[in-house]
N, C-alpha and C positions, 0 to 999 in steps of 0.2 A: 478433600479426599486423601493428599497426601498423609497430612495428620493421621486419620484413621488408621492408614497401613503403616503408619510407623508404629503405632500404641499398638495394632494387632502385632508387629514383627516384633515387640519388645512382650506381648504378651507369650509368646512362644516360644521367645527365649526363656524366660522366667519358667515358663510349666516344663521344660525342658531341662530346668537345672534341679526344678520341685521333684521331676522325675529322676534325676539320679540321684537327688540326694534320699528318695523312698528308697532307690534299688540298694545303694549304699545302708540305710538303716536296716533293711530284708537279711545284705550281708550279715550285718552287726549282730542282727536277734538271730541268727542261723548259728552265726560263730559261738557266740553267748549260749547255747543249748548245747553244743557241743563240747564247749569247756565246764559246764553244770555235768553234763554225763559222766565225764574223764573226772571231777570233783568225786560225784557219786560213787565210781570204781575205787577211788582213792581211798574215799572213807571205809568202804568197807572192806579194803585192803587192811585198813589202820585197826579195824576190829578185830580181822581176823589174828594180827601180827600180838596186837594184846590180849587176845584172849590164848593164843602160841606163848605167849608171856607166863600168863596166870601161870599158864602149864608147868613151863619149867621151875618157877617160883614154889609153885607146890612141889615138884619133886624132889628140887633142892633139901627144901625144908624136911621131907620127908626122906630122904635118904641125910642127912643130919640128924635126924630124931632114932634113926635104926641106929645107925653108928652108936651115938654116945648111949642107945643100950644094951649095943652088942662089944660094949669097953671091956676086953679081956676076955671075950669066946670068938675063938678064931675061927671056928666052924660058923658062927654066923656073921664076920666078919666074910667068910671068903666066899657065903652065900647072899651077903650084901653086893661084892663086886661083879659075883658073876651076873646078878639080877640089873646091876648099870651096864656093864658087857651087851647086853643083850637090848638095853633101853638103849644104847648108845647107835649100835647095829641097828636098829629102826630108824631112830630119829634119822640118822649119815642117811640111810636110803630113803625115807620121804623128803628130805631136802634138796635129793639129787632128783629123786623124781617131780620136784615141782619148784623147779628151777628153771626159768626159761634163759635159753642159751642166745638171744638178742639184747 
């Protein structure tokens, strides 16, 4: 009889350490979904920030191509600057307004 309750009190232990090591795994796949979501945000942080990219790329470009046709018309040279004046003034305020301050 002793025997038995020893192999019983070792089997209780064992299901006892089986049980934390599920609860411990529960943690792990809990954690692991939660670092996959914060990934998720990530990425499509990184789309938006490149597709914020393309943006300025194109305009670049595109205020270069005005320029070197407005080489020597100062009237549309100074209707080239006021038109970045004004794209500049946007841009400064959508940055500020979506900028978190944490």
């Amino acid at each position: 009889m002793l025997l038995f309750s020893q192999i019983l009190d070792r089997l209780k232990q064992i299901e006892a350490k089986l049980d934390s090591a599920l609860n411990l795994l529960h943690l792990v796949l809990r954690k692991e979904q939660i670092i996959m979501n914060d990934l998720d945000a990530v990425a499509t942080d990184l789309q938006e920030l490149e597709s914020a990219e393309d943006g300025v790329i194109t305009l670049l470009t595109s205020i270069s191509a005005q320029l070197k046709a407005a080489a020597g018309d100062q009237a549309k040279i100074d209707s080239i600057i006021a038109s970045i004046d004004a794209s500049k003034a946007k841009l400064a305020a959508a940055v500020v307004a979506n900028t978190s301050t944490a």
